[in-house]
Backbone as CSV, one residue per row, in Angstrom:
resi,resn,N_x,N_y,N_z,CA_x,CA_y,CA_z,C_x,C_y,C_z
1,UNK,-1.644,162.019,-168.932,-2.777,161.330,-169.513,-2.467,161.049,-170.988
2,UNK,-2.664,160.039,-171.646,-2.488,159.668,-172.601,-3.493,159.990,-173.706
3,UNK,-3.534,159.727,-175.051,-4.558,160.447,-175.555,-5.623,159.723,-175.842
4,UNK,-5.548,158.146,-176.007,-6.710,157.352,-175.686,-7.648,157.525,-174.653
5,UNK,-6.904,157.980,-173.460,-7.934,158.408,-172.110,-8.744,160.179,-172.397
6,UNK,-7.733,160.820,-173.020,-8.186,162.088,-173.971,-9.231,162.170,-174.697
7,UNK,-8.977,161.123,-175.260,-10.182,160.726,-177.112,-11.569,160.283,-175.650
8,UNK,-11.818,159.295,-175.010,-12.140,158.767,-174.294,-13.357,159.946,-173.389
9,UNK,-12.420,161.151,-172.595,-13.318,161.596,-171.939,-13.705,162.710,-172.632
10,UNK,-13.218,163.255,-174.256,-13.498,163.728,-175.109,-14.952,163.380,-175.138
11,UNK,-15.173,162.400,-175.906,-16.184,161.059,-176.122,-17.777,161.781,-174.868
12,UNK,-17.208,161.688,-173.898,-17.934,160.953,-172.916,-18.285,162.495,-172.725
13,UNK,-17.208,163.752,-172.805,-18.374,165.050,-172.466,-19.509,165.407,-173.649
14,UNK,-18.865,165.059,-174.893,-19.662,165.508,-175.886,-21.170,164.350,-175.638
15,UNK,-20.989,163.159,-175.181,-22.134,162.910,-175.245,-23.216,163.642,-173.990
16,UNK,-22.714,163.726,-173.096,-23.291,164.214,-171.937,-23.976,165.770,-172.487
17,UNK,-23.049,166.470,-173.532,-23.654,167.496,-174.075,-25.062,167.267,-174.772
18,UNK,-24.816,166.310,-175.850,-25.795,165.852,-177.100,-26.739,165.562,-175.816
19,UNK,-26.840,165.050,-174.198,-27.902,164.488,-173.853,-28.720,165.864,-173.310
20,UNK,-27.943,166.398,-172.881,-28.618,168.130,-171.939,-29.288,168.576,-173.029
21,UNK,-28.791,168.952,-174.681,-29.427,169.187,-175.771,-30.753,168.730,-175.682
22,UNK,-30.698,167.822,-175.944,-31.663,166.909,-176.151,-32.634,167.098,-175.061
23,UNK,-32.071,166.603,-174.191,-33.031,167.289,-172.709,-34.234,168.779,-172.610
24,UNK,-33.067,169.511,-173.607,-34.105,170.963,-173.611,-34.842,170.705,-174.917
25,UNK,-35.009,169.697,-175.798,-35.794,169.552,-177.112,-37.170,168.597,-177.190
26,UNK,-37.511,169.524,-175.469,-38.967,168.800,-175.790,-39.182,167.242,-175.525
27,UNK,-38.124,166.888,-175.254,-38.228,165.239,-174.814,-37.665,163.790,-175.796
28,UNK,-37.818,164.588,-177.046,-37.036,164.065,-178.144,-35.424,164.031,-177.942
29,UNK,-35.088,163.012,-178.644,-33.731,162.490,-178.909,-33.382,162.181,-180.175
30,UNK,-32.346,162.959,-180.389,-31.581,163.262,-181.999,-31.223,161.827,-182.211
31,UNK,-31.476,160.865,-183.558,-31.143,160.418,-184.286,-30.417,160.380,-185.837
32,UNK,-29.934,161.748,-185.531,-29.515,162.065,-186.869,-28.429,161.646,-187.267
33,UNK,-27.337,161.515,-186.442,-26.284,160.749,-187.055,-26.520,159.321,-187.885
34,UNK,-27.411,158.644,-187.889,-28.564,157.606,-188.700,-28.719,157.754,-189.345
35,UNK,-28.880,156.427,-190.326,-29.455,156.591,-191.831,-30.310,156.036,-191.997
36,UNK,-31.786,156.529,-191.666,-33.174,155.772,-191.961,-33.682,156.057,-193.445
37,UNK,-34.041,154.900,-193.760,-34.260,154.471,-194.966,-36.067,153.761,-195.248
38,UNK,-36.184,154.183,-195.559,-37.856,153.859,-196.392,-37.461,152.101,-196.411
39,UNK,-38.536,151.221,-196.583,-38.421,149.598,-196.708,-39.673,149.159,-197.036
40,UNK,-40.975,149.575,-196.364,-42.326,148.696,-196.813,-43.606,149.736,-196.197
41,UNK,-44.117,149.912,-196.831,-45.635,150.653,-196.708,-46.878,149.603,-196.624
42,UNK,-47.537,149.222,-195.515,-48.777,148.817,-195.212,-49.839,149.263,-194.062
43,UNK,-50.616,150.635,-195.143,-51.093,151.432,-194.524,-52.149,150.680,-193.607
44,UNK,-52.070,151.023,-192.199,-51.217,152.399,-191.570,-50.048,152.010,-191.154
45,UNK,-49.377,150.326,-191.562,-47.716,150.506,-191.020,-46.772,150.597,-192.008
46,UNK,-45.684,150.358,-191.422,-45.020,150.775,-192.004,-43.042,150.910,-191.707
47,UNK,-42.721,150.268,-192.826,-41.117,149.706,-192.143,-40.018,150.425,-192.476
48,UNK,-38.794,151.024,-191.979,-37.737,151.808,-192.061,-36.431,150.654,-191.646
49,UNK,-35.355,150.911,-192.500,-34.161,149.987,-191.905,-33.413,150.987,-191.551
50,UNK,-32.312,150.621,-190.357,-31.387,151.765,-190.061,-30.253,150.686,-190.063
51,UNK,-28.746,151.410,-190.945,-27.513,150.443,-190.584,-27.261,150.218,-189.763
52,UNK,-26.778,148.470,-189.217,-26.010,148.424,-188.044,-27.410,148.184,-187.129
53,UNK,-26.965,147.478,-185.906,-27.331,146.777,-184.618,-28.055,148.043,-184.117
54,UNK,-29.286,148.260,-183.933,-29.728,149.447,-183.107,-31.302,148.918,-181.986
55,UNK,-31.042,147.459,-181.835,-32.057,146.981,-181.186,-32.430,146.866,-179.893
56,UNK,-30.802,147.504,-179.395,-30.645,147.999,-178.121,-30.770,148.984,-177.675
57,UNK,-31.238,150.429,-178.266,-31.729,151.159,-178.295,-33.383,151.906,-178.409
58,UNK,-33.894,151.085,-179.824,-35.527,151.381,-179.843,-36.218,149.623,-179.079
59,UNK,-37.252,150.642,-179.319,-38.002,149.695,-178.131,-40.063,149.550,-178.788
60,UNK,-40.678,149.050,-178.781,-41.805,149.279,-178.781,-42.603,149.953,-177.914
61,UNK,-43.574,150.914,-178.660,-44.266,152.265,-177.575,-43.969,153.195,-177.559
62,UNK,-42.095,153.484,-178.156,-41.545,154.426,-178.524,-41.681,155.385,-179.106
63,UNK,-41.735,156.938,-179.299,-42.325,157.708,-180.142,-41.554,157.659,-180.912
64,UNK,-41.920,158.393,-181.944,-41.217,158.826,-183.114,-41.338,159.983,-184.249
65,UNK,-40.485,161.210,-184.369,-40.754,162.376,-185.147,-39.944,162.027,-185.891
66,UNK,-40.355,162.502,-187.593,-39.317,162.592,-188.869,-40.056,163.565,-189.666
67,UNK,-38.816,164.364,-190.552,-39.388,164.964,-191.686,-39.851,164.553,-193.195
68,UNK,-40.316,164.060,-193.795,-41.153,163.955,-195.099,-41.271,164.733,-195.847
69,UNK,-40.880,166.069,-196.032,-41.968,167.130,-196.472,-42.239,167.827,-195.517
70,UNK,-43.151,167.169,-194.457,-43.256,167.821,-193.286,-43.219,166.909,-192.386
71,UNK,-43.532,167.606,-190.788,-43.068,166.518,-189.608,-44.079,165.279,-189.888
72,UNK,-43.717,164.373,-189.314,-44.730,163.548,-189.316,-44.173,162.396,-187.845
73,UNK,-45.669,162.098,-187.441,-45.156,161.207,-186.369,-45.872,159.793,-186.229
74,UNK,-45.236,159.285,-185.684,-45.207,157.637,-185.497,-45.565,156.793,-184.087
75,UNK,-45.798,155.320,-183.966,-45.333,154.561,-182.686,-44.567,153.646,-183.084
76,UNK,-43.480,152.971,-182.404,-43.197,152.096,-182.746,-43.422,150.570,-182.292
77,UNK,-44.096,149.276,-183.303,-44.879,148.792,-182.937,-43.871,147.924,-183.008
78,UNK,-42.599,147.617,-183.233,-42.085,145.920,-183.519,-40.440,146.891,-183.889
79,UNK,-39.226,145.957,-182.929,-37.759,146.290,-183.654,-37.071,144.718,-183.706
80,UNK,-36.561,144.869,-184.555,-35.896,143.795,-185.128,-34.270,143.663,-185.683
81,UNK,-33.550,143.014,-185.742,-32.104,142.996,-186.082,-32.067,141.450,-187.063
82,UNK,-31.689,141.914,-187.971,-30.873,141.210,-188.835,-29.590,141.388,-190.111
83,UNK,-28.778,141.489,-189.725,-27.382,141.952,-190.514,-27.750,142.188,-192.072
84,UNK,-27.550,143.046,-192.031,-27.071,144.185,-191.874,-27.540,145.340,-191.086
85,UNK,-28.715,145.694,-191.048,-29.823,146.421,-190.468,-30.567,146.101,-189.581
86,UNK,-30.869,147.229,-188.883,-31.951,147.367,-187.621,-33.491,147.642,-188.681
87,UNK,-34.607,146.961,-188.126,-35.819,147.130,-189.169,-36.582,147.614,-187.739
88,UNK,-37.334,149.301,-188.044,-38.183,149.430,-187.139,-39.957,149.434,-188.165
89,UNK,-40.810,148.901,-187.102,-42.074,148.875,-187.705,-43.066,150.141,-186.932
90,UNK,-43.507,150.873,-187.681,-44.011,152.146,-187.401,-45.882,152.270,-187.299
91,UNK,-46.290,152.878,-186.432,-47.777,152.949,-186.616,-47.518,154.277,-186.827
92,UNK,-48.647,154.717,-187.767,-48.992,156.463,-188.230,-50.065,156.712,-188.403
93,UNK,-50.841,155.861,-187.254,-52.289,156.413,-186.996,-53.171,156.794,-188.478
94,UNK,-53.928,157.527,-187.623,-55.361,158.186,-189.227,-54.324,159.163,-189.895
95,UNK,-53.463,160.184,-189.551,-52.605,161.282,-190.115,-51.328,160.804,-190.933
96,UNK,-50.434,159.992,-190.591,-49.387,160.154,-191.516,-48.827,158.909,-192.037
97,UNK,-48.368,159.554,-193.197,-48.047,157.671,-194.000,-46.285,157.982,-194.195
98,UNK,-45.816,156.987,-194.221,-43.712,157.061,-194.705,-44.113,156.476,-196.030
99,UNK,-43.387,157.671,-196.426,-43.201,157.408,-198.496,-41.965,157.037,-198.525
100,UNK,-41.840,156.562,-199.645,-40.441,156.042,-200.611,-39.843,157.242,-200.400
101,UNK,-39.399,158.430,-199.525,-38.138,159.144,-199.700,-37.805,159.597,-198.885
102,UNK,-36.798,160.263,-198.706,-35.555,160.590,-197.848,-35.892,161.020,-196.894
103,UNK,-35.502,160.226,-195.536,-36.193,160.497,-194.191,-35.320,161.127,-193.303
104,UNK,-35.247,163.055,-193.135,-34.348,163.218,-192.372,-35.118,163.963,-190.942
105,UNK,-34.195,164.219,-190.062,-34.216,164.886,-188.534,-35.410,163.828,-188.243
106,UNK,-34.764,162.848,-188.219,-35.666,161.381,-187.381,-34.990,162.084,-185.796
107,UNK,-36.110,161.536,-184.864,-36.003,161.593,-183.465,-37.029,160.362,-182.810
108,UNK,-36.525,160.498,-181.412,-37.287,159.427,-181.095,-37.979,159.842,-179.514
109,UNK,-38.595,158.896,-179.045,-38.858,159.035,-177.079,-39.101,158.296,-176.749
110,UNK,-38.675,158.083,-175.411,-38.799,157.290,-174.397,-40.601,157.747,-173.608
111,UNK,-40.546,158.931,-173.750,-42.218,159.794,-173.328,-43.286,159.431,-174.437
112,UNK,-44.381,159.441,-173.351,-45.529,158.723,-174.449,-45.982,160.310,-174.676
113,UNK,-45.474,161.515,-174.398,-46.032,162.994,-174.978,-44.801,163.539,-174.889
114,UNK,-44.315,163.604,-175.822,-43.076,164.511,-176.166,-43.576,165.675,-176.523
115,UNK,-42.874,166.424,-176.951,-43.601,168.001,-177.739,-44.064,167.988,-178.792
116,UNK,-45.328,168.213,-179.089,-45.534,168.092,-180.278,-46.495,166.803,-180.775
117,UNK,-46.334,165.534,-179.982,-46.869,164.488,-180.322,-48.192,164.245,-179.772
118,UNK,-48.974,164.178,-181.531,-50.419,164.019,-181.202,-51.520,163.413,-180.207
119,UNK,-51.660,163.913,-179.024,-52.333,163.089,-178.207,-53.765,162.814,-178.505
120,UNK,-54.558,163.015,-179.476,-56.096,162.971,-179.802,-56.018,161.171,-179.827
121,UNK,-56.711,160.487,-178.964,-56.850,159.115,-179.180,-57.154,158.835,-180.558
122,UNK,-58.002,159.822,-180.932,-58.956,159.270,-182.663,-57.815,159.295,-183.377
123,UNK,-56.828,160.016,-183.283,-55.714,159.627,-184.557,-55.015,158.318,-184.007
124,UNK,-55.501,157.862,-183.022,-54.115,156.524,-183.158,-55.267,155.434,-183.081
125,UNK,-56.581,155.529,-182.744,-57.198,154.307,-182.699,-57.821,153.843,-184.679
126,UNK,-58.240,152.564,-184.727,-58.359,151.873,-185.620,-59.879,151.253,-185.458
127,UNK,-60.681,151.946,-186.096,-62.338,151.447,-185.955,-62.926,151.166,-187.323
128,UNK,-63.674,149.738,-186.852,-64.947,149.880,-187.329,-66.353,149.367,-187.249
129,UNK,-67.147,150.772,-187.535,-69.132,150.475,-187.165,-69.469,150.011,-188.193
130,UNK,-70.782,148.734,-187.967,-71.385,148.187,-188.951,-73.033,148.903,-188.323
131,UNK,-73.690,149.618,-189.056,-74.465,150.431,-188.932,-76.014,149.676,-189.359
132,UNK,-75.912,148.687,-190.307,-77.019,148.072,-190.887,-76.800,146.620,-190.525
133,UNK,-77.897,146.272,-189.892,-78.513,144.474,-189.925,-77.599,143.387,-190.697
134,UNK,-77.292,142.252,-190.097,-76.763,141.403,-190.777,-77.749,139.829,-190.082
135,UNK,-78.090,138.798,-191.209,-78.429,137.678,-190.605,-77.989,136.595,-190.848
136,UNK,-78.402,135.277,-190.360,-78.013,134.044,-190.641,-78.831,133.337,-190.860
137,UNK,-80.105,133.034,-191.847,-80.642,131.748,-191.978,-80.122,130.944,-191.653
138,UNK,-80.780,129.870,-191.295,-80.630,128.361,-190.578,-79.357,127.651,-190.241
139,UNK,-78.756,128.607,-189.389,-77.664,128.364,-188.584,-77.644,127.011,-188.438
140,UNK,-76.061,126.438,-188.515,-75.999,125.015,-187.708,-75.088,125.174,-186.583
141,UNK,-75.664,124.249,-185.755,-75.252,124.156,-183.954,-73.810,124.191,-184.253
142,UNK,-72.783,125.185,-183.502,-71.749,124.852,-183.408,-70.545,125.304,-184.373
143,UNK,-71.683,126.412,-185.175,-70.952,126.915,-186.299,-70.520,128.572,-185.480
144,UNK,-69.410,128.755,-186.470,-69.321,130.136,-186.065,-69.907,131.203,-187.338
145,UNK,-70.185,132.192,-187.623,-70.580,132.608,-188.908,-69.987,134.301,-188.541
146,UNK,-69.084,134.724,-189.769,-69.100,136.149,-189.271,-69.749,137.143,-190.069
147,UNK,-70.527,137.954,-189.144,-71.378,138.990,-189.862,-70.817,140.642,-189.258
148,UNK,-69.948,140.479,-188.692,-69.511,141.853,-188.056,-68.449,142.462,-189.209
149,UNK,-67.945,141.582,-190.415,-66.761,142.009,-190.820,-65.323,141.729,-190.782
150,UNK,-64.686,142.750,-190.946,-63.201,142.162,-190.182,-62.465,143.886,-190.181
151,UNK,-61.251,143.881,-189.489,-60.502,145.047,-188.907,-58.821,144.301,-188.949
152,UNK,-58.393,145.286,-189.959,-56.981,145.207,-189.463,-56.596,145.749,-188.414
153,UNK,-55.793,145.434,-187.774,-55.157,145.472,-186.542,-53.758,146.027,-186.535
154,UNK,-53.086,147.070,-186.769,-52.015,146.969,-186.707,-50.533,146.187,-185.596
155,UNK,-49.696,145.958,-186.589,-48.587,145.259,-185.690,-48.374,145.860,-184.435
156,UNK,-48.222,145.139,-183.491,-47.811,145.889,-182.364,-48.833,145.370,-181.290
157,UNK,-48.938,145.162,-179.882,-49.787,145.323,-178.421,-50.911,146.484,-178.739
158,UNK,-52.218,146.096,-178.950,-53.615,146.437,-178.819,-54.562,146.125,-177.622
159,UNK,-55.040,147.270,-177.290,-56.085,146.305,-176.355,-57.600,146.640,-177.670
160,UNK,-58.140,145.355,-177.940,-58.830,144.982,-178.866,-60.394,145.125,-178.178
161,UNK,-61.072,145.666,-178.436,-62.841,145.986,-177.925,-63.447,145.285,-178.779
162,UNK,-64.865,144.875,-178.953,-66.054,144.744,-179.457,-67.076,144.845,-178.530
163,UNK,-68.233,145.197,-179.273,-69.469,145.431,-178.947,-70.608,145.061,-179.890
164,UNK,-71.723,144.449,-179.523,-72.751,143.734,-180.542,-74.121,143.493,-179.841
165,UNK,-75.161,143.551,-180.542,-75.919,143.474,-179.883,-77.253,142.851,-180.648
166,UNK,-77.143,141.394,-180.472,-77.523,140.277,-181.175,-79.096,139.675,-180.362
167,UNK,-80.025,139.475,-181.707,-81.100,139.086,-181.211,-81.667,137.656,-182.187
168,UNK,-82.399,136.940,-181.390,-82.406,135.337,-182.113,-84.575,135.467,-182.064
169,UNK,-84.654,134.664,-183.277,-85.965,134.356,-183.347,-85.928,132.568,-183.786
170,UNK,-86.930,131.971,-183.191,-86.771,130.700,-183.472,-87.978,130.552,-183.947
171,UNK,-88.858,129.363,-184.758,-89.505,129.088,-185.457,-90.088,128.132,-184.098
172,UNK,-89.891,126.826,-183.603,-90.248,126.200,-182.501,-90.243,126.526,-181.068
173,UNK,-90.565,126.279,-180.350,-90.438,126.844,-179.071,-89.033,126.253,-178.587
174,UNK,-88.281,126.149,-177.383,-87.030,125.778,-176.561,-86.081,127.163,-176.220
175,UNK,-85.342,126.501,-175.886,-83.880,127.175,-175.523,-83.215,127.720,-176.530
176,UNK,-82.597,128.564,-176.283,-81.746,128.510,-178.039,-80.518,129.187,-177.340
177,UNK,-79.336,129.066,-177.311,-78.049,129.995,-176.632,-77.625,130.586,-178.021
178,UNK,-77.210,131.845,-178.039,-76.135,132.919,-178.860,-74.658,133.106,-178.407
179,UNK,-74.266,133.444,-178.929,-72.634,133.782,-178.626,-72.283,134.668,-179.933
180,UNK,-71.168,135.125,-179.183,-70.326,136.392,-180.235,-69.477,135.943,-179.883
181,UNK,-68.041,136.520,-180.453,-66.602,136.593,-180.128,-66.031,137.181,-181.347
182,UNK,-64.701,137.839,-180.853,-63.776,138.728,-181.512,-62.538,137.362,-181.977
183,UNK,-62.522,137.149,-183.182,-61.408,136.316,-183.551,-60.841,136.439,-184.530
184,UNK,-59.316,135.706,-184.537,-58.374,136.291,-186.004,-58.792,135.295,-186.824
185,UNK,-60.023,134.427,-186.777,-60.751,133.915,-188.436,-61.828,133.769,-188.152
186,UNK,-62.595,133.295,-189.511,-64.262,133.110,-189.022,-65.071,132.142,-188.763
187,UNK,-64.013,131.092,-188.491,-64.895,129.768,-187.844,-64.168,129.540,-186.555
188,UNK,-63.499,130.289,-185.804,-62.788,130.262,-184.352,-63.166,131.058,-183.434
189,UNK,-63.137,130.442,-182.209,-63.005,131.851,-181.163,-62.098,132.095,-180.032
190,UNK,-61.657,133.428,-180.206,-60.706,134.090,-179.270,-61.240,133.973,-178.495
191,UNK,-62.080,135.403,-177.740,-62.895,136.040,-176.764,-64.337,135.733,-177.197
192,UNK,-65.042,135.775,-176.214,-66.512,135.639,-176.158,-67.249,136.070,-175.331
193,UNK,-68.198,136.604,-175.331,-69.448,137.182,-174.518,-70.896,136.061,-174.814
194,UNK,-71.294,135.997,-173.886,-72.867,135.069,-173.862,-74.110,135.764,-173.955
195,UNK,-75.141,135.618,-174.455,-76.334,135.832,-173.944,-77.220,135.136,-174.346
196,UNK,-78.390,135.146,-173.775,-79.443,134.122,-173.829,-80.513,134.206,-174.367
């Protein structure tokens, strides 16, 4: 045997090792040979570059553990490649934010519950209640008007809710139709619900 075929199945046990490792660590997978790097903070996302092509590897939905200070964990909402770097985009829920510094014992998963990773829905969902009355004097036909607010959304596949519960007074007698809808501006509509 030659030593290229040597180097080769060298190669190929040590990875099979790093995977059994890994296997007993809770579901996580070592990224440490990586150099993740801090890039853009927009709470709650948030961007890391890693050298080199790694887009074949992460994926969106993906978990994600790193140290900060302390552990902190992630989803990953968006991966991207452009030379030089792999750019991953991170959700960190209500609990954790990526600072400007040195990000080590990054790991990742393929499991939506690895060990350790926060399953409380309230830390990963994104709300908000409008608690007090909002109105519209003398609406015109055909307008949209928004009184609910607005919600960032983080990057990434959401399934998006609303709920409202809208009442009309008219000055003349007739018909009068209402509508709501959830939309990304305030004279459009996405989704809509009716009532009468």
């Amino acid at each position: 045997m030659d030593s290229q075929a040597i180097s080769e199945q060298m190669q190929s046990l040590l990875e099979r090792i790093r995977r059994l490792e890994d296997a007993d660590n809770g579901g996580w997978i070592s990224a440490v040979e990586e150099k993740w790097t801090f890039s853009l903070a927009d709470d709650p996302t948030y961007t890391l570059n890693i050298p080199g092509d790694f887009s074949w590897k992460y994926c969106r939905g993906q978990r994600v553990r790193l140290q900060q200070g302390s552990v902190k964990y992630f989803i990953i909402t968006g991966v991207s490649y452009s030379s030089p770097s792999t750019t991953l985009k991170l959700y960190g829920g209500t609990d954790y934010d990526l600072a400007n510094s040195p990000i080590i014992e990054p790991y990742f998963s393929m499991a939506k519950a690895p060990y350790g990773f926060p399953l409380d829905e309230a830390k990963w969902r994104v709300e908000s209640l409008m608690t007090s009355d909002s109105s519209q004097a003398s609406p015109a036909a055909g307008t949209w008007y928004n009184k609910g607010g607005s919600l960032a959304v983080p990057i990434g596949r959401w399934r998006v809710e609303y709920a409202a519960e809208l009442e009309v007074t008219r000055a003349a007698a007739g018909a009068l139709d209402v509508f709501a809808t959830l939309s990304t501006a305030a004279n459009s509509e996405v989704n809509c619900g009716r009532s009468s």
